[in-house]
N, C-alpha and C positions, 0 to 999 in steps of 0.2 A: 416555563422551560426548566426550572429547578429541577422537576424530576424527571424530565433527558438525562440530565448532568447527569444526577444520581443513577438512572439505568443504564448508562453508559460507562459507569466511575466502576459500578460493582458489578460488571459481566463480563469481566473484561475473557475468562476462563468459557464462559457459553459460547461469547463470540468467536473462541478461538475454533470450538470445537464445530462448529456451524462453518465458518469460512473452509477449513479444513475438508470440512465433510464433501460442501458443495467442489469443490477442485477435486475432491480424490474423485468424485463421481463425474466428473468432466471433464476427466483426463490432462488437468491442469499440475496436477503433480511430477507428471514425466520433465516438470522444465524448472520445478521448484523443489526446493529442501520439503521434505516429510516431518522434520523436525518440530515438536511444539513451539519450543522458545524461540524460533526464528516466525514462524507466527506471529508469537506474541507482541515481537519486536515493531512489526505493521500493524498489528490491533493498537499497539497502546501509542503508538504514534497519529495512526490515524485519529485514535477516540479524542488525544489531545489536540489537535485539528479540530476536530468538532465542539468541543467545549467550547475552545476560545472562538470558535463563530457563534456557538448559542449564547456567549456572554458579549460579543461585539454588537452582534446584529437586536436590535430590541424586538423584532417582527421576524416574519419570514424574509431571507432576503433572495430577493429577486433577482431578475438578470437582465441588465438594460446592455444594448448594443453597443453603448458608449465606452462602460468601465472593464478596466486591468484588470483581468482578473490572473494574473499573476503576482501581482503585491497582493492581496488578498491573505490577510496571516489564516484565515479559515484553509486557504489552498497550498502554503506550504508547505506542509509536508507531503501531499501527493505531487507538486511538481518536481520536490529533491527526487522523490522515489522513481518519477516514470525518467528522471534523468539519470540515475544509475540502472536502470533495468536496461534504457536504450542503449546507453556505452555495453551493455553485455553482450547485447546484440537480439533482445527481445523485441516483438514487432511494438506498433499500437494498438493493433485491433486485440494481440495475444491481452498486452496489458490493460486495456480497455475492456476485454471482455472476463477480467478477472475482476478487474473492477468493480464490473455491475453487480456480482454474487460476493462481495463485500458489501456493497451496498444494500445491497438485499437479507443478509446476517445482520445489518443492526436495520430495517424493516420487521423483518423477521420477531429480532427482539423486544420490538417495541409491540408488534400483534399479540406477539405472547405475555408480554410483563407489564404492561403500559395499563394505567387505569380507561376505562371503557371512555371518561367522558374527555380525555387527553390524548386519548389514541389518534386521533385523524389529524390534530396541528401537527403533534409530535412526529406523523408518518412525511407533511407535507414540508414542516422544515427540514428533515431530513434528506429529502429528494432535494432541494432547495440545494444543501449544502454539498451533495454529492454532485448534481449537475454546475455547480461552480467549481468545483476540483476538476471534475473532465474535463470544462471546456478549459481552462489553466492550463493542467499540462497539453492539453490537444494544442493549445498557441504556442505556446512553449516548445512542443515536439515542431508543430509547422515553420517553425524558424529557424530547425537545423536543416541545411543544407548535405546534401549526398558527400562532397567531402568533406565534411565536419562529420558524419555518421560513420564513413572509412577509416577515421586518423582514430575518432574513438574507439574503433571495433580491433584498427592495428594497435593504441596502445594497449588496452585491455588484456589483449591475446598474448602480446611481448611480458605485460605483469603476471599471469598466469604462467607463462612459458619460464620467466627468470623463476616464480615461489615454486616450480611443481622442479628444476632444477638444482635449488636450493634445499629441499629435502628429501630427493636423491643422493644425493651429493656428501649428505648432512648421514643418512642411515648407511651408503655404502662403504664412509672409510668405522664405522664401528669395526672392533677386532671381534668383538663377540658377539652371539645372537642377541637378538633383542625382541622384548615378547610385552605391546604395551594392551594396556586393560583398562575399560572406561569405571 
């Protein structure tokens, strides 16, 4: 599984451009930033998720009916993520179904760059490891309750309403124009 690690550590840039591609083309971009480096922000969170499950796990690891799959360090960081997406007020199936075409960006990567005789472990621990991040935050998501999903969606909306406020507020007592440039 070393060179997982390693097609994983060094594409980080392919994968961006793959996850990107797949959402520009399925209309998943009308709900997410266009930006690369907010991308990259999920790729290199996610790949670190996968690392530390290819260096946890000595095998494929499986998925028995019994275990947490939310203490899972392999699944941390897709539960933080689908628990700020939901406070924003994105579905599961929205965020689930973006999911799968990340999932499929580092498949992808591994058909493309993966040695012939490494490719099909490499393809199946990966399923492995993405099928225990979904079912994680899916328990995760199933344990919020309708008003726990309302108070987050009202505070969210209140934090949005006080920053978008506060730099109104902040550009209209300037005395002079003001002209900013990236």
């Amino acid at each position: 599984m070393d060179q997982l690690i390693q097609l994983i550590s060094k594409n980080e840039d392919w994968l961006i451009k793959r996850v990107l591609g797949y959402a520009k083309k399925l209309g998943y971009v009308k709900y997410t930033s266009m930006h690369k480096e907010d991308w990259r922000l999920s790729i290199s969170g996610l790949s670190g998720s996968l690392v530390k499950g290819i260096e946890l796990y000595n095998d494929i690891p499986e998925l028995s009916p019994d275990e947490n799959f939310v203490d899972d360090p392999l699944t941390d960081f897709g539960c933080v993520e689908a628990e700020k997406h939901r406070q924003r007020g994105i579905t599961l199936s929205m965020f689930l179904g973006l999911m799968k075409y990340y999932k499929q960006s580092y498949i992808d990567l591994v058909d493309d760059k993966c040695k012939a005789k490494d490719k099909e472990n490499c393809k199946l621990f990966l399923e492995r490891c993405f099928d225990r991040i979904e079912i994680a935050f899916c328990q995760e998501w199933a344990k919020t309750d309708d008003q726990k999903l309302f108070k987050e969606l009202q505070d969210t909306n209140r934090q949005l309403v006080n920053e978008k406020n506060l730099y109104l507020t902040s550009f209209e007592s300037f005395q002079e124009p003001v002209i900013l440039l990236d």
